[in-house]
N, CA, C and O of each residue as an XYZ file, in Angstrom:
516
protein
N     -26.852      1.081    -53.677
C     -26.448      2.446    -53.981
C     -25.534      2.955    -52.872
O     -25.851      2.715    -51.707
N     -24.570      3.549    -53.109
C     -23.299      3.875    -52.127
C     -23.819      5.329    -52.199
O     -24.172      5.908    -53.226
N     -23.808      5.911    -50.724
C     -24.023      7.386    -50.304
C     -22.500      7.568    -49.925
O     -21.530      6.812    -49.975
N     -22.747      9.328    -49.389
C     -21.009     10.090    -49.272
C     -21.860     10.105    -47.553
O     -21.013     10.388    -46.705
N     -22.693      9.967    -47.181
C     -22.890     10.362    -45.535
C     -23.785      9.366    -45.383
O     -24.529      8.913    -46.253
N     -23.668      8.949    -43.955
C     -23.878      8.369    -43.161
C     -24.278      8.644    -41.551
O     -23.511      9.324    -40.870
N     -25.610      8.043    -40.922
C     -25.714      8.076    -39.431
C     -25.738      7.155    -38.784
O     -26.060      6.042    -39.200
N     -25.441      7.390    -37.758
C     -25.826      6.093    -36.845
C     -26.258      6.400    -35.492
O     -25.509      6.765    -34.586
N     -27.613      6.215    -35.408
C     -27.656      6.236    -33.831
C     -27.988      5.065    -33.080
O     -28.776      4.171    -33.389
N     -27.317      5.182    -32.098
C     -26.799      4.057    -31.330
C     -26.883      4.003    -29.594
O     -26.352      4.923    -28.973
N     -27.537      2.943    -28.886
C     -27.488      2.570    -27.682
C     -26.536      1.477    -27.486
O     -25.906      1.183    -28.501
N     -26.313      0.900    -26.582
C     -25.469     -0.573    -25.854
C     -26.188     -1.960    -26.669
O     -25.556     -2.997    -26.871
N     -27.695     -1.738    -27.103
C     -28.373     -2.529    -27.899
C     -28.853     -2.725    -29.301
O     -29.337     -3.758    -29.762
N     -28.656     -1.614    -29.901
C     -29.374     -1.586    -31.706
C     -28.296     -0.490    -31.774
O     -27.618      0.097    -30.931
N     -28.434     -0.441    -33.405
C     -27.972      0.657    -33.898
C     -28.759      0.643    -35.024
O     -29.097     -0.353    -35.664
N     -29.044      1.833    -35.246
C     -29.851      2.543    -36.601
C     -28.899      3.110    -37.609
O     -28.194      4.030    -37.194
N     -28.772      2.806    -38.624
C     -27.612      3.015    -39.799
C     -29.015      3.538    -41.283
O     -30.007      2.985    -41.758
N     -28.334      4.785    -41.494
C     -28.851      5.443    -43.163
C     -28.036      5.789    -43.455
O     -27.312      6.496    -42.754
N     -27.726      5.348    -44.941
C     -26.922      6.007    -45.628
C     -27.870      6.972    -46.623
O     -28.870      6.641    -47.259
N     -27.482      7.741    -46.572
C     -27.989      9.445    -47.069
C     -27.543      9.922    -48.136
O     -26.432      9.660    -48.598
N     -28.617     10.895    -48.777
C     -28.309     12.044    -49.644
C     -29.325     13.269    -49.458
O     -29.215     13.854    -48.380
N     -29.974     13.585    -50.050
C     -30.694     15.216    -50.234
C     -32.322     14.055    -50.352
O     -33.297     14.318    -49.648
N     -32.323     13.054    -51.159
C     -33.322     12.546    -51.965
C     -33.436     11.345    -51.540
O     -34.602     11.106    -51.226
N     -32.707     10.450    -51.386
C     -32.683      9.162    -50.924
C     -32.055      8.973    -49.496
O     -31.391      9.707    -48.764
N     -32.577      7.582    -49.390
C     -31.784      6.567    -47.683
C     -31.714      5.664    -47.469
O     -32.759      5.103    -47.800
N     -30.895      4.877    -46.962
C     -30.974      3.453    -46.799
C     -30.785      3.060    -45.831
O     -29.670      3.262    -45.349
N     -31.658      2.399    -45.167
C     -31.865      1.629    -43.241
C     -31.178      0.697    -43.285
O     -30.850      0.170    -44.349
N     -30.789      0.268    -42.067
C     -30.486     -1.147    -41.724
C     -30.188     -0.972    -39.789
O     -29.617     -0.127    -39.100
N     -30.659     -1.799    -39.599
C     -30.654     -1.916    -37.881
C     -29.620     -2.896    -37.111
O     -30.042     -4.042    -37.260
N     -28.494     -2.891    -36.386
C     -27.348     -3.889    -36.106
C     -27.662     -4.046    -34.745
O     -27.326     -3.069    -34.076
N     -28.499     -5.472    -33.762
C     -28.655     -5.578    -32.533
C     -27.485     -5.980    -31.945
O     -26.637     -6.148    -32.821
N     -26.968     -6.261    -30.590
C     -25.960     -6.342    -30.121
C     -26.633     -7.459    -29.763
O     -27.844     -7.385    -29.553
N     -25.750     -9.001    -29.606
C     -26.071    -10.134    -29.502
C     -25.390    -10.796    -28.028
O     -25.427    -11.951    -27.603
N     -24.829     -9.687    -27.520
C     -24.449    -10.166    -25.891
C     -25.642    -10.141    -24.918
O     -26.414     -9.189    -24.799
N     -25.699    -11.271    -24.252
C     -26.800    -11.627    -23.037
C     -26.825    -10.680    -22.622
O     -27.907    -10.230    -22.999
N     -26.141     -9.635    -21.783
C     -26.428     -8.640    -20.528
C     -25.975     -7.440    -21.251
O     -24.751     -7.404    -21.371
N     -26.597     -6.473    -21.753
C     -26.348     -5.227    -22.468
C     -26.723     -3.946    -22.080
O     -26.652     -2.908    -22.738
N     -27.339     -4.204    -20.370
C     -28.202     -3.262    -19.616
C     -26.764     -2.823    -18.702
O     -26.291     -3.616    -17.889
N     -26.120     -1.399    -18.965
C     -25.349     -1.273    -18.006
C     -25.471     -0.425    -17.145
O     -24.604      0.417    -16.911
N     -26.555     -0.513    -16.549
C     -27.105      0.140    -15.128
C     -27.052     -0.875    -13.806
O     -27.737     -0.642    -12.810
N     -26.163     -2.030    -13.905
C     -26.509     -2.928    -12.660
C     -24.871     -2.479    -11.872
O     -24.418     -3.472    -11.303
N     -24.417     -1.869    -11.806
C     -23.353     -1.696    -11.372
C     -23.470     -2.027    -10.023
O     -22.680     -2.848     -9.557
N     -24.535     -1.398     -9.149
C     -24.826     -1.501     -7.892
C     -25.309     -3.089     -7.256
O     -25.264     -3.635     -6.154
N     -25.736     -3.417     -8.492
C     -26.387     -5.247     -8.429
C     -25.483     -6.139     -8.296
O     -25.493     -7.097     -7.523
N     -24.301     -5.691     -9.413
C     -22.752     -6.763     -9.167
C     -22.245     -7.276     -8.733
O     -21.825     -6.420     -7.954
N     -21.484     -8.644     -8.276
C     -20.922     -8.715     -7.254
C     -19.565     -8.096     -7.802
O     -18.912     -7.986     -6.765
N     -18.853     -7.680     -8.727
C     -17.596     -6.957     -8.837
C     -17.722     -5.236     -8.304
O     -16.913     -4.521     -7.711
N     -19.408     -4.921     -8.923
C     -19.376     -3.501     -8.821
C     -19.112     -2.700    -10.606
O     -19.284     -1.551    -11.015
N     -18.622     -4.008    -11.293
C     -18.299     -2.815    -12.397
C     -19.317     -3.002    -13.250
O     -19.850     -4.104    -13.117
N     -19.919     -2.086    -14.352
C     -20.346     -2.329    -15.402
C     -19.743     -3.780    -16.654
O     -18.860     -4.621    -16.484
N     -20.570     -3.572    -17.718
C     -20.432     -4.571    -18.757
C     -19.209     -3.990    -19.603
O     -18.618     -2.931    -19.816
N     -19.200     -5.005    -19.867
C     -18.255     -4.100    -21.265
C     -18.779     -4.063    -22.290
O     -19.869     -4.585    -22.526
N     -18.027     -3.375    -23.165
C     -18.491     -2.539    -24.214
C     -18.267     -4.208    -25.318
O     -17.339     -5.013    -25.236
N     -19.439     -4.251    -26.231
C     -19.265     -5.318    -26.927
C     -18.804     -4.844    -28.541
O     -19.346     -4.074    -29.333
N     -17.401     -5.772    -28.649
C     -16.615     -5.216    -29.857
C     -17.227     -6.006    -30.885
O     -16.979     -5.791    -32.072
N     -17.941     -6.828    -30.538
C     -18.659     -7.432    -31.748
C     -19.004     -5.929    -32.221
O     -18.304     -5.031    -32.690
N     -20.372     -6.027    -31.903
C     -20.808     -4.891    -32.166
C     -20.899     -4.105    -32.977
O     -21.504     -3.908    -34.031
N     -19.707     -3.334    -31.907
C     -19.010     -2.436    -33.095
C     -18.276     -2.497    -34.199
O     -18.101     -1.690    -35.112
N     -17.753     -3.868    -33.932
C     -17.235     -4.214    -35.225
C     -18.428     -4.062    -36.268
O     -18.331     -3.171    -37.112
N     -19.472     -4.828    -36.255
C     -20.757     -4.750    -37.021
C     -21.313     -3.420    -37.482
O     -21.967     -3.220    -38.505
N     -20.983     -2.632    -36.653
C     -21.470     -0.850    -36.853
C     -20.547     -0.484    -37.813
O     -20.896      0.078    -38.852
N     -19.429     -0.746    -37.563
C     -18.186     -0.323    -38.794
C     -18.193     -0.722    -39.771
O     -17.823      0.086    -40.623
N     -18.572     -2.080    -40.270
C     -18.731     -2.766    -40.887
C     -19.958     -1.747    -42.477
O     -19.771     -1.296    -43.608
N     -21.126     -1.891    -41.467
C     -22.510     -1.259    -41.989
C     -21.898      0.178    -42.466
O     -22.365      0.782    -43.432
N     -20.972      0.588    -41.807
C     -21.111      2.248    -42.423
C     -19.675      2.171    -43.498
O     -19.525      3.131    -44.254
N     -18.605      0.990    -43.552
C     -17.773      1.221    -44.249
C     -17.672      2.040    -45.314
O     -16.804      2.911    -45.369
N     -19.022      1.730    -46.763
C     -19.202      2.277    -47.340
C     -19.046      4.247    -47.944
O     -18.717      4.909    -48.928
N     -19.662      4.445    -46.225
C     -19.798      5.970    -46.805
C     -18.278      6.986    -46.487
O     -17.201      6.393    -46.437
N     -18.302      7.748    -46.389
C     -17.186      8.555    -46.225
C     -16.987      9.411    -45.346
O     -15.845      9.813    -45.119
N     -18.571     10.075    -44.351
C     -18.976     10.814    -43.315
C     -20.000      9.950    -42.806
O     -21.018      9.446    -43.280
N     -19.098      9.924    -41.087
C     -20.042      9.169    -40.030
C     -20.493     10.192    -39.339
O     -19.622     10.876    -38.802
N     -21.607     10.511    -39.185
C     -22.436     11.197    -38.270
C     -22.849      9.886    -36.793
O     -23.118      8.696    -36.950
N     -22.786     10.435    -35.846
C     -22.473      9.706    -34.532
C     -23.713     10.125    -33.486
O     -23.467     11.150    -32.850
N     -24.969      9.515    -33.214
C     -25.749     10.578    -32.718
C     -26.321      8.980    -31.439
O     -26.162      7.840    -31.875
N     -26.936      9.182    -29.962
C     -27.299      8.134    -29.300
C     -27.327      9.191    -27.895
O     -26.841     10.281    -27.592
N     -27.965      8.438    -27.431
C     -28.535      9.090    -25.902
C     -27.432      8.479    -24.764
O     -27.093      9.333    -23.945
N     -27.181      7.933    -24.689
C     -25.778      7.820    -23.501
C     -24.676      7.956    -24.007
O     -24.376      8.849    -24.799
N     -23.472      6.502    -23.332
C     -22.599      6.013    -23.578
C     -21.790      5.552    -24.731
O     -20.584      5.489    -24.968
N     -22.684      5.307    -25.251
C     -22.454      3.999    -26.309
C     -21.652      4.639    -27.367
O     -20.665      4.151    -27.919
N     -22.382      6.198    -27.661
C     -21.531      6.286    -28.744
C     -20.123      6.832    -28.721
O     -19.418      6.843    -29.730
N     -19.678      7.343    -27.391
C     -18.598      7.902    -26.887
C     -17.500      6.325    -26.879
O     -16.353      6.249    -27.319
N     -18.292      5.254    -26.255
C     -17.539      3.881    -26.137
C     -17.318      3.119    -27.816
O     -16.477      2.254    -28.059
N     -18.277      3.688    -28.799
C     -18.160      3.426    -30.170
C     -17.042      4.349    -30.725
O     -16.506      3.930    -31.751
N     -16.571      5.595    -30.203
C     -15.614      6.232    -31.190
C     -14.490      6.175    -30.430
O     -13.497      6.689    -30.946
N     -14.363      5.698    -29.353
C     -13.459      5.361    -28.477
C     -12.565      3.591    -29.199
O     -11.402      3.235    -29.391
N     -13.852      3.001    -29.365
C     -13.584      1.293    -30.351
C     -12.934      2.073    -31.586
O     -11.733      1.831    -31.708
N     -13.428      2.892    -32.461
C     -13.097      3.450    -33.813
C     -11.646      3.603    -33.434
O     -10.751      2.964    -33.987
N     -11.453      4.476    -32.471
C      -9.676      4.606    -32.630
C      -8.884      3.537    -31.996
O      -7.698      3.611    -32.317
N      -9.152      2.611    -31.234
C      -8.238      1.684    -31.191
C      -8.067      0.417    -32.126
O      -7.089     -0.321    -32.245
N      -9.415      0.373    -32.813
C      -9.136     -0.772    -33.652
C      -9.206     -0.411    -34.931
O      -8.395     -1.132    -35.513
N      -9.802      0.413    -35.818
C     -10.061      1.184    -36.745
C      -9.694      2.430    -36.633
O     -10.546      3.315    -36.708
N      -7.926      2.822    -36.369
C      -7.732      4.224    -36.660
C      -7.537      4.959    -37.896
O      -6.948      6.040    -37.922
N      -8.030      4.380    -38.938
C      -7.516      5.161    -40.602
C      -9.049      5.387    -40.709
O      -9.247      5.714    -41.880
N     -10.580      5.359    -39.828
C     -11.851      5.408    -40.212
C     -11.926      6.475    -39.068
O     -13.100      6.740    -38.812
N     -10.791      7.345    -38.107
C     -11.632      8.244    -36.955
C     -11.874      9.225    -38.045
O     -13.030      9.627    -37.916
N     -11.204      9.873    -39.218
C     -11.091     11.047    -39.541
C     -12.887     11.241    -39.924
O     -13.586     12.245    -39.794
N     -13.318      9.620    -40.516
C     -14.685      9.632    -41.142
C     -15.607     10.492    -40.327
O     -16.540     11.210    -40.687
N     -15.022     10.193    -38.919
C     -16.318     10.977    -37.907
C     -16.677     12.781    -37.662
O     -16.296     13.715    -36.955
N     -17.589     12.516    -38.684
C     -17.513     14.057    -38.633
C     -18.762     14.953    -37.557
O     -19.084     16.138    -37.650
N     -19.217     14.037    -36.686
C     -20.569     14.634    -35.329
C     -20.344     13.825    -34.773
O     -20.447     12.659    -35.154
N     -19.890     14.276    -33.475
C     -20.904     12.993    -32.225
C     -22.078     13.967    -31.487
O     -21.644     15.020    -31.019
N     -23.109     13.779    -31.386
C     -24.110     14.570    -30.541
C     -24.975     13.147    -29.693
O     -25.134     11.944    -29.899
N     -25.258     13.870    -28.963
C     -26.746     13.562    -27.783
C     -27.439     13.761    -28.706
O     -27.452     14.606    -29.601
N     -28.482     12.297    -28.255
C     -29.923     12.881    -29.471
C     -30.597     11.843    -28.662
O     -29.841     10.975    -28.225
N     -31.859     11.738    -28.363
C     -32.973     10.965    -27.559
C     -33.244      9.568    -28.037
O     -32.470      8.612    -28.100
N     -34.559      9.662    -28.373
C     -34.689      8.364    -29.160
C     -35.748      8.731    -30.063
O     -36.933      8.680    -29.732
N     -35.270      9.171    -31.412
C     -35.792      9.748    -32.658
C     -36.923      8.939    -33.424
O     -36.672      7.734    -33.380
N     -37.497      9.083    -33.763
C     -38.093      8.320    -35.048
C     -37.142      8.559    -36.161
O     -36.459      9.579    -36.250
N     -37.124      7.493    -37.079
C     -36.526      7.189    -38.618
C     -36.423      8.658    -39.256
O     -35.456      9.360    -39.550
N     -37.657      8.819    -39.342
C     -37.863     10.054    -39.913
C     -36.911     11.201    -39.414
O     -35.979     11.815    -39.933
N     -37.604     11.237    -38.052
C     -36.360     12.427    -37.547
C     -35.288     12.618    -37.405
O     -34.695     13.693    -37.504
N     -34.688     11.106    -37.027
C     -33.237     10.862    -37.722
C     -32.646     11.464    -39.075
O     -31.725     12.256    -39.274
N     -33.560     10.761    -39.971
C     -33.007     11.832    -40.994
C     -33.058     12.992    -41.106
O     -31.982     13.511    -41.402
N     -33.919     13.667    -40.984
C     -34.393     15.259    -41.222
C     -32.642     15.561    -40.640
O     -31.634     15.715    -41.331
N     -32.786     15.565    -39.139
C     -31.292     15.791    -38.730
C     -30.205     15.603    -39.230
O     -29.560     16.567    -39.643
N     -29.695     14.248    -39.327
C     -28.483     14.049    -40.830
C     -28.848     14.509    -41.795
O     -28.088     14.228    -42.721
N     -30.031     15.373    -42.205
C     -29.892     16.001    -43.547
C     -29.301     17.641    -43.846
O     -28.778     18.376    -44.684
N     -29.945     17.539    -42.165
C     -29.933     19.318    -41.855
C     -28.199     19.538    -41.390
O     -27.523     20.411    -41.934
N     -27.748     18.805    -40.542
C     -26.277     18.671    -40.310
C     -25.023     18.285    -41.358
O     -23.823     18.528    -41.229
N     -25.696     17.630    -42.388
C     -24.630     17.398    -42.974
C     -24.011     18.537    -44.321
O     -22.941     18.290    -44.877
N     -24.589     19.370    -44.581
C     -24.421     20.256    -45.521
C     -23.828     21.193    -44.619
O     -22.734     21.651    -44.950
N     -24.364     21.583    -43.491
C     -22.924     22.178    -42.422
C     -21.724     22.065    -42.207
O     -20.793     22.868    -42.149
N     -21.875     20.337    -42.022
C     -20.353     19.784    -41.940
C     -19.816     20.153    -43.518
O     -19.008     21.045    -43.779
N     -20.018     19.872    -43.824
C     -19.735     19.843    -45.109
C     -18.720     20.958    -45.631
O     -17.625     20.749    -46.155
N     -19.651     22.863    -45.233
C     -19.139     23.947    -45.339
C     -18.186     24.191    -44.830
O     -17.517     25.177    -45.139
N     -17.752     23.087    -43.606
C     -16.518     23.829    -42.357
C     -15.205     22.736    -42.875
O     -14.039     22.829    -42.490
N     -15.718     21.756    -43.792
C     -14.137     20.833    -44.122
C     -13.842     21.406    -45.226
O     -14.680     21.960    -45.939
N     -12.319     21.312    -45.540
C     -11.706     21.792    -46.512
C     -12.009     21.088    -47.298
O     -12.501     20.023    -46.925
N     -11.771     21.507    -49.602
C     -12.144     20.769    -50.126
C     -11.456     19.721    -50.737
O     -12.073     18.861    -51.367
C-alpha cells in the first residue's frame, strides 16, 4: 500500500521508516552496515577527524521512502542534518519532499507515529495546493 507521508527517524546506525495515513502504517528498519558508525572517537584518532557519513545508507533511506511524497526527518543528532545534506547532493529533485527536520530523542514506534500524525496535517495546511 503506497502512503502520501512518510518518517524517518534516524541515527549514524538504523533508521526507522513508516509510511503513514490517519488509519494505517508501515515499518521497516534500514541498519547502516559500515564497521565504525560511532562518531564520538574524534579524540581517539590518529587523524583527529570523525567517520564519514555512510552513503550507502542513505542511499538505502531514500530508497525506503521513495514511494511517498512527504519526508518527515526526525533523529537526535547529526545524522539527519548529514542525511538532508546527502538528499541535496545526490538526490536533488527529492529535497522539495522534505517537509520537517526536527530533534526528537529516541521514541517508541508508537510515539513516532502519534508525532508524524500530529505534524503532518500541519504541514499540510502551510503548502500550497
Amino acid at each position: 500500500m503506497s502512503h502520501y507521508h512518510a518518517i524517518v527517524w534516524l541515527d549514524h546506525l538504523e533508521a526507522r521508516i513508516f509510511h503513514f495515513n490517519a488509519s494505517d502504517a508501515e515499518g521497516a528498519t534500514i541498519n547502516s552496515h559500515s564497521p565504525d558508525r560511532h562518531l564520538h572517537h574524534r579524540a581517539g584518532s590518529r587523524t583527529g577527524n570523525r567517520a564519514p557519513d555512510d552513503h550507502d545508507f542513505f542511499a538505502g533511506v531514500v530508497d525506503a521512502l521513495e514511494s511517498a511524497r512527504e519526508w518527515l526527518i526526525v533523529g537526535p543528532g547529526l545524522a539527519k542534518a548529514a542525511f538532508v545534506g546527502y538528499v541535496r547532493s545526490h538526490h536533488p529533485a527529492d529535497v522539495s519532499r522534505i517537509v520537517l527536520v526536527e530533534t526528537l530523542g529516541h521514541p517508541t514506534d508508537g510515539e513516532l507515529l502519534r508525532l508524524a500524525r500530529k505534524r503532518a496535517p500541519a504541514i499540510d495546511r502551510m503548502l500550497p495546493p
